[in-house]
N, C-alpha and C positions, 0 to 999 in steps of 0.2 A: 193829676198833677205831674209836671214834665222834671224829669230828675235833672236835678244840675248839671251843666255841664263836664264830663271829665278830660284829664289828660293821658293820653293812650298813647304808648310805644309799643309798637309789633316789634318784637326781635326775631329777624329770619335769618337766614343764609346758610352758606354748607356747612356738611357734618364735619366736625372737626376744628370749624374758623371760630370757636369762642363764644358760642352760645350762652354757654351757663355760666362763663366768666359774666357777659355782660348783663346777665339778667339778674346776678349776685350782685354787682357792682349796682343796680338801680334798687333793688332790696337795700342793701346797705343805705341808700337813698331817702328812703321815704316811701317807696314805691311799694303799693299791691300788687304783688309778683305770682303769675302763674303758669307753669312750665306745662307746653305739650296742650292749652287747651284748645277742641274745637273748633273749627272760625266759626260754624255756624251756631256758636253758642257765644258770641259776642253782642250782639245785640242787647241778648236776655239777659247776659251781667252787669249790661250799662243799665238796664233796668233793677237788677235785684241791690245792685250800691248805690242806688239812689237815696237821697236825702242829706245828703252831706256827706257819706262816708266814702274812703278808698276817691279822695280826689284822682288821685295820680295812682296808672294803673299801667304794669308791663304786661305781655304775654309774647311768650314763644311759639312761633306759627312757621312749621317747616316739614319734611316731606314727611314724617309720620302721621302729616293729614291726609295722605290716600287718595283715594277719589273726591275728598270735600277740600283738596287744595283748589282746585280750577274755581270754585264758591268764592276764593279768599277777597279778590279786586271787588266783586261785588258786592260785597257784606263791609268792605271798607270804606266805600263809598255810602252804604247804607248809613253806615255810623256817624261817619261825616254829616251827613244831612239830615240826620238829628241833632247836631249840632256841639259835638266832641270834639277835641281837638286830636286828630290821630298822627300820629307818625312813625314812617317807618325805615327800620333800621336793620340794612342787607351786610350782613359779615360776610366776608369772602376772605380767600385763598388761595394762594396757590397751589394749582396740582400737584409739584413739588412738595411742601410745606406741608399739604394734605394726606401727602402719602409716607411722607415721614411720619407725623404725629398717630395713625393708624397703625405705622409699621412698631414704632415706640408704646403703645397701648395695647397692642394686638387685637384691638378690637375688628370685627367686620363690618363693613361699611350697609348701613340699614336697609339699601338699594340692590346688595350683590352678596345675597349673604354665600351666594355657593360658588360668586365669582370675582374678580381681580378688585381690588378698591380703587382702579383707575376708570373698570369701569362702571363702576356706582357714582364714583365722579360726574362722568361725562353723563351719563343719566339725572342725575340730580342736579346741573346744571340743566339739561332741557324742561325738567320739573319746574322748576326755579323761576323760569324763566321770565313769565308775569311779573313776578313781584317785586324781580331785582328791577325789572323796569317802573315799577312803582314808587320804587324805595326814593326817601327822603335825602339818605344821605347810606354812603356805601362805605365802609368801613374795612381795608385791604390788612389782614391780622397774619400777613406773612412774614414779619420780622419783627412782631410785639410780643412783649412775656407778657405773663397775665397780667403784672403790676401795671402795663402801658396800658393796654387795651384798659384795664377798668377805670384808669386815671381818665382817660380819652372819653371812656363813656359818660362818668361820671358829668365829667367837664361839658360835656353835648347837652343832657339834658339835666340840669344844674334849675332848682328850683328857683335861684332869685328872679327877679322881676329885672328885663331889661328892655329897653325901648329901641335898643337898636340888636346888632347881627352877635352872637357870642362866638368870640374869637380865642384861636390858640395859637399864637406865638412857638416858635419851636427853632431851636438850632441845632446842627447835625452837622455830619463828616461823611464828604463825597465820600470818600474810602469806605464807608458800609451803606452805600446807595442811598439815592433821593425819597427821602419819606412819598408813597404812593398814596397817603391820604391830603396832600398837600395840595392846596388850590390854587396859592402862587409859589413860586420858589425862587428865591432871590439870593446871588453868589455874593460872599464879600470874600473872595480869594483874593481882590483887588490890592489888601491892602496888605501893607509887613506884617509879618509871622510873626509874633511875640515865643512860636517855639523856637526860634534862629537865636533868641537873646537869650544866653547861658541861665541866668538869672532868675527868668520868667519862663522855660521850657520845661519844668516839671510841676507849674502852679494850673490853673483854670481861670478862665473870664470873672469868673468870681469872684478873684481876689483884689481887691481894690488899683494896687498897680498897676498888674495886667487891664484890667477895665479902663485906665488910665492911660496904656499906653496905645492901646485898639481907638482909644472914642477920642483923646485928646491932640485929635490931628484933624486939621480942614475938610481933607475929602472927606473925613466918618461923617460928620458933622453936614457936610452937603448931601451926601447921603441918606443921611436917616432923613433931613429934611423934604428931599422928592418920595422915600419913600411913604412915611406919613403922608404928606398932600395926597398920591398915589390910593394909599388906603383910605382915606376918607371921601375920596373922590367914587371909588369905589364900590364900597360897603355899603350906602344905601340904596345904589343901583343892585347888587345881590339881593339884598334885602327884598325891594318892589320887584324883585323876580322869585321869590320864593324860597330863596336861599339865606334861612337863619343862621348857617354855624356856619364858619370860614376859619381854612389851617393856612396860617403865613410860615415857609420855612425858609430858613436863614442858614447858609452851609457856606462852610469854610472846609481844609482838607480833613481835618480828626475831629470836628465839632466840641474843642478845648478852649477854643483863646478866643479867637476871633468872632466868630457867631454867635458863642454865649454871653459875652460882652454886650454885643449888638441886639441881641437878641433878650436880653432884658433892658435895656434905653430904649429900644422900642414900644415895650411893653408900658415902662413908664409913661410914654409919651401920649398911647392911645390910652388910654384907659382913664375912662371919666366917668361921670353918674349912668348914661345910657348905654356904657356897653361893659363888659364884663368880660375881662381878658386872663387868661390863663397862659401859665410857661412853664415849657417844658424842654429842657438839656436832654434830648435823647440819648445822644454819645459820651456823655460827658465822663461817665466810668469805664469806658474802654480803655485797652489798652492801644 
């Protein structure tokens, strides 16, 4: 008898980019969570959960597989065509970022134990290197706390049913750079600063005025209109290309007035029975 089919997320990427955050964050989920196992013991657990149990299954697959990393594409593929739905999920980092958080841990990087952790990087990036080309969807965790990254996870593989791409809305501030998870990125610098208005310079888009004074002007309004068209014109060509999750971000300079305003009318706007929209103020608590 053929086991159900399951849903299967690989979580790989480098030492240090969030691994265990994200594979807590799909625990927390619903998910059959299993850290560090074997690839070549996948197969056999699509079989031993069979019958209905552990629908939805994570596992952690990264250089602590050795020599049965180079197996990983192929047993992925195996999976596949037994008729799983798999997908895969490459955390990355920056070398920067990477060598901070090892320098903050003191841990030694699993590649180099008796050398630099730049260069256990640079090796584990050539380890790597299959899979990140495999990967579904790449996940850059160089300026997320874990509260981002697991919200981001979360929102990726998000059990409801949706017929079309699940999307995340996002608004931010040039001033702490362009989110590098972002697939489009669209500026509304265009329009007046609601921080130049005494009044409205220590509120957020959130607050009904301010929302008010960002959306209740012509060009917002023409705006959001191409943008939308823009997006729906879009999203099902992603979609018939492979591409289920798409991050639309909206950046104004401090990601306070303007973006977050827009950036939930946006969200209002798409979001219907087929697609399944999530927002998220990245900046919004900065100073």
């Amino acid at each position: 008898m053929t086991a159900p089919a399951k849903q299967i997320v690989i979580i790989t990427g480098m030492s240090g980019s969030g691994k265990s955050t994200a594979i807590r964050a799909l625990e927390d989920s619903g998910f059959f969570c299993i850290d560090n196992l074997p690839v070549l013991l996948l197969p056999k657990l699509t079989e031993l959960a069979g019958g209905g149990h552990f629908e939805r299954m994570a596992l952690v697959v990264d250089v602590r597989e050795g020599v049965f990393l180079k197996d990983a594409p192929r047993i992925l593929a195996e999976v596949r065509r037994a008729g799983h739905q798999v997908e895969v999920l490459f955390l990355d980092s920056s070398d920067d970022s990477l060598i901070r958080r090892f320098s903050e841990t003191r841990r030694r990087h699993p590649l180099a134990p008796n050398g630099t952790v730049a260069e256990g990087i640079k090796a584990e990036r050539q380890a790597l290197r299959d899979l990140r080309e495999l990967a579904d969807q790449v996940i850059d965790s160089s300026t997320l706390n874990v509260h981002d990254l697991k919200r981001m996870v979360q929102a990726r593989f998000s059990p409801e049913p949706a017929a079309g791409p699940s999307l995340s809305i996002m608004s931010f501030g040039y001033r702490y750079g362009v989110p590098p998870q972002a697939d489009l990125v669209l500026d509304v610098r265009f329009l007046p600063n609601p921080y130049f208005v005494p009044e409205l310079k220590g509120l957020t888009g959130k607050v009904p005025k301010v929302a008010a004074y960002v959306l209740e002007r012509e060009e917002t309004q023409q705006f959001l209109e191409k943008v939308v068209d823009l997006c729906r014109f879009l999203f099902p060509r992603y979609q018939k290309e492979g591409k289920a999750y798409l991050t639309v971000a909206l950046g104004c300079t401090g990601g306070k007035h303007r973006s977050v305003a827009i950036a939930a009318e946006l969200t209002r706007r798409l979001t219907d029975e087929d697609t399944r929209v999530q927002l998220w103020d990245r900046d919004i608590e900065k100073e």
